[in-house]
N, C-alpha and C positions, 0 to 999 in steps of 0.2 A: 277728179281731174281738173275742175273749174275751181278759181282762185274764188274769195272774197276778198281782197286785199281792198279793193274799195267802199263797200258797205262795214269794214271791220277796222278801217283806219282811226274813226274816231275812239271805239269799243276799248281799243286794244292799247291806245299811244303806246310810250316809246318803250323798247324790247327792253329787258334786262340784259347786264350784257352776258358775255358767254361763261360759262361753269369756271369756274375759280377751283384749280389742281395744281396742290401742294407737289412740289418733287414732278414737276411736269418731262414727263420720259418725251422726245422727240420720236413722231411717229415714223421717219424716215430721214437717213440722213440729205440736209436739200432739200427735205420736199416743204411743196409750199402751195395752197390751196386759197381761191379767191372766195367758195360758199362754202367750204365745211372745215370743221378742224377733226384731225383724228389723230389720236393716241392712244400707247398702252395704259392700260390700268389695271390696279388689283396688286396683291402683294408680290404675289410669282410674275406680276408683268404678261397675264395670259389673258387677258382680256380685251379687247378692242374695241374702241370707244371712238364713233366716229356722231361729232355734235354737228347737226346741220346751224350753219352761222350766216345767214346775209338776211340781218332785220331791217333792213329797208324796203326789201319786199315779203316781209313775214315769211321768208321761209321758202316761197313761190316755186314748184319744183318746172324750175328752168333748164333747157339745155347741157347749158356750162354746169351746174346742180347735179344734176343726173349723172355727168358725164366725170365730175369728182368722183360721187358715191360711188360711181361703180369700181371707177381705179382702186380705190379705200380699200370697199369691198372684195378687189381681187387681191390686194396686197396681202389682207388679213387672213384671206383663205389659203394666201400659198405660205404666210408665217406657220411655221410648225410651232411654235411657243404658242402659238394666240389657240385656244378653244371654244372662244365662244366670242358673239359681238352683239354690243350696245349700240343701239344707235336712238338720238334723242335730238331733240331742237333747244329753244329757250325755256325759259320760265312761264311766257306769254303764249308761244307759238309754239307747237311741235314743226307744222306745215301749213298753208294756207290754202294749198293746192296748185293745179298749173300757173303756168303763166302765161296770162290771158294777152297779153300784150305780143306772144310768141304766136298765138293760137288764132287771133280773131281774124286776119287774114288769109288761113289756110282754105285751098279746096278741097272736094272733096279728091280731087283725081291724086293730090299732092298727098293728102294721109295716106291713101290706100297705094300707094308706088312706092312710099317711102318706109310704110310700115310704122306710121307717125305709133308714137309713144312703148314701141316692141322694144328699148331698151331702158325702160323703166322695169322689167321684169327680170333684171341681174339678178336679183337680191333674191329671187326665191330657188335659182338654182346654186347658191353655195351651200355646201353641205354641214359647213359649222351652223349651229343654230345662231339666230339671230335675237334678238328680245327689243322692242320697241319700250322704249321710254317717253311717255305721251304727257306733256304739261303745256294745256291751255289749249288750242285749237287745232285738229284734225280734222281737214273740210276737204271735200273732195278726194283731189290726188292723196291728199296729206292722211286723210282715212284711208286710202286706198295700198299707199308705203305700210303704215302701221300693219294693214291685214296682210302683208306680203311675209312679214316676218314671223317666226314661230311661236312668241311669247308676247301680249303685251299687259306692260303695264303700265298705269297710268295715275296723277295728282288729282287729287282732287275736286281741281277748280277744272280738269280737262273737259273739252267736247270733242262730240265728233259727230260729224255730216256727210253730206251728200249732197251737196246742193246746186248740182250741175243744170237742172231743170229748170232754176230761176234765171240763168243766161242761154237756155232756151240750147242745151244740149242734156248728151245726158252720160254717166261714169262713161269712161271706154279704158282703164288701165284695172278693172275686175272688180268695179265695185257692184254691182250689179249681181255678179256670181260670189264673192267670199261675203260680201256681206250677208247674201240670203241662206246661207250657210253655216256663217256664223249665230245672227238670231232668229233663223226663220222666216217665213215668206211673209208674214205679215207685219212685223215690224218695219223689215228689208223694203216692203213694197209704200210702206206710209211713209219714210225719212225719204226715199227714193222721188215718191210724186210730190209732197209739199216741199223737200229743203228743208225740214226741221230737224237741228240738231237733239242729241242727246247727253246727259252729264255722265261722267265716269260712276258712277254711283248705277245709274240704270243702265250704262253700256255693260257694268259686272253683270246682274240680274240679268242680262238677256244672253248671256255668253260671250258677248265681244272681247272682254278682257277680261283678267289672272285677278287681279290686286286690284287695290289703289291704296295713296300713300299719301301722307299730304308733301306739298309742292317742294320742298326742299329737301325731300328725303326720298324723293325718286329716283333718282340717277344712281345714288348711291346703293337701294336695294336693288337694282336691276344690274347694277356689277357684281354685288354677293350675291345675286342669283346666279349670273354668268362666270361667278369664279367657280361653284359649286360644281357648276354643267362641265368648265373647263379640267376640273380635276379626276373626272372621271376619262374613260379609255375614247380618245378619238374616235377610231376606227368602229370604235361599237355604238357612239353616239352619233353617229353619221349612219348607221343602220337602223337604230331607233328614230332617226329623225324621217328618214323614206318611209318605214314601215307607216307611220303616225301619219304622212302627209297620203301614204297610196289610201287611205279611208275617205278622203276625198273626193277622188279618180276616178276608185274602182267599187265594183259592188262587195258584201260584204263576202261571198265565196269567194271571189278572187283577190282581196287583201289578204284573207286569213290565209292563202295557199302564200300569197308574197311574207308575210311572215314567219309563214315557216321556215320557207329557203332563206330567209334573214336568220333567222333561228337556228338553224342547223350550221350556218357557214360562217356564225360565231365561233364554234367549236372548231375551226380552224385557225382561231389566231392564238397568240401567245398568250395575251391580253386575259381570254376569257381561262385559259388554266393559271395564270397568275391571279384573276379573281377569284375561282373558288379555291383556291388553294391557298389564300392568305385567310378565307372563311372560314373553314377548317380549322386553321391554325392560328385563328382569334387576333389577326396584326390588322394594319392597316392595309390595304392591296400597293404596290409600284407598276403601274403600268404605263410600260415602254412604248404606247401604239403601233401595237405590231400583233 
């Protein structure tokens, strides 16, 4: 939730700039965005690729930030071409986390009226899976986005924190709960009370992330991941992706009973008889999602 943009000003100097794409597709006609750039990508154009962009504040997930992402985010889930979404920062920065500069004068009556930070959690109700593309610092909020999304992967030189405790707060957009989740209560609980980061190298070992890739080959595998994901049947990778998230939620007799009625209610789409049926018959599947 809590930025370091001031203890990581010097660490970090000046951003690289934003991802360099050949044949750049226009993510909407018009549209025009002050912190993110988003566009299709991948050969079929099924990909959605939204790069978080304003290095003057590393990334800071501000207001107007949030308030991009999610429009992005909803664009992409109501495009029927797009099947899957990247989202990624710089080279230096994935996220730095909030903005403190938004934050330091809140009360507490003003969060809890407002719901302060309840639309930072767009991202985990779209049903297209999402894959984080993590290069260089996920602190805080910026950790917190990353664990929002289904897949992450990350470069090599990435970190990622927690470090809300050394400005004398502490996560409140779920770092607290995905992270202890993702590696367990004791790792969860040591990054949580010191602030100490960890490297994408020991974030894999501990289960937080998929991969790592070195720094310029990130974005790139995390599209031919997303194009793979995209060319399979919508409808049924949106049932796969609830079943995978109810393991979270629920205990393990009542995901396995939710899988099943996921399971069963497969066999009513088209999708799943043009799957086995191109199996059979040794082709590649065509699914319509439907």
């Amino acid at each position: 939730m809590a930025t370091l943009r001031v203890l990581l000003s010097r660490a970090c100097g000046p951003l690289l700039p934003t991802i360099s794409c050949a044949a750049r597709r226009p993510f909407a006609s018009g549209a025009h965005f002050e912190y993110i750039v988003a566009e299709k990508k991948g050969k079929d154009a099924n990909v959605g690729l939204i790069q978080l962009n304003h290095p003057k504040t590393l990334n800071a997930l501000s207001d107007g930030l949030i308030e991009e992402l999610n429009q992005a985010l909803e664009a992409f889930e109501g495009d029927p071409a797009v099947g899957a979404i990247v989202l990624t920062g710089s080279n230096k920065v994935f996220a730095a986390g909030g903005n403190i500069k938004e934050m330091q004068n809140r009360s507490f009556q003003d969060c809890y009226s407002s719901g302060f930070l309840s639309d930072w959690d767009q991202i985990t109700q779209v049903r297209k899976p999402v894959i984080a593309a993590v290069n260089g610092y996920a602190l805080g909020g910026g950790c917190e986005l990353a664990m929002m999304c289904d897949i992450i992967y990350a470069g090599e030189k990435a970190q990622f924190a927690q470090p809300e405790i050394l400005l004398g707060t502490i996560p409140g957009a779920g770092g607290t709960q995905r992270l202890t989740r993702a590696v367990g209560k004791s790792l969860a609980m040591e990054m949580i009370l010191t602030g100490d980061r960890i490297s994408a190298q020991d974030a894999k070992e501990a289960g937080l992330i998929s991969k790592v890739f070195p720094v310029e080959k990130l974005v790139e595998e995390a599209i031919r991941c997303a194009e793979k994901i995209a060319s399979n049947s919508k409808i049924i990778t949106a049932m796969a992706k609830e079943s995978v998230n109810a393991a979270f939620e629920t205990t393990l007799t009542e995901g396995n009973k939710l899988e099943k009625k996921l399971f069963y209610l497969t066999f009513a789409t088209e999708d799943q008889k043009e799957g086995m049926t191109a199996f059979l018959e040794k082709r590649k599947a065509n699914f319509k999602d439907q």
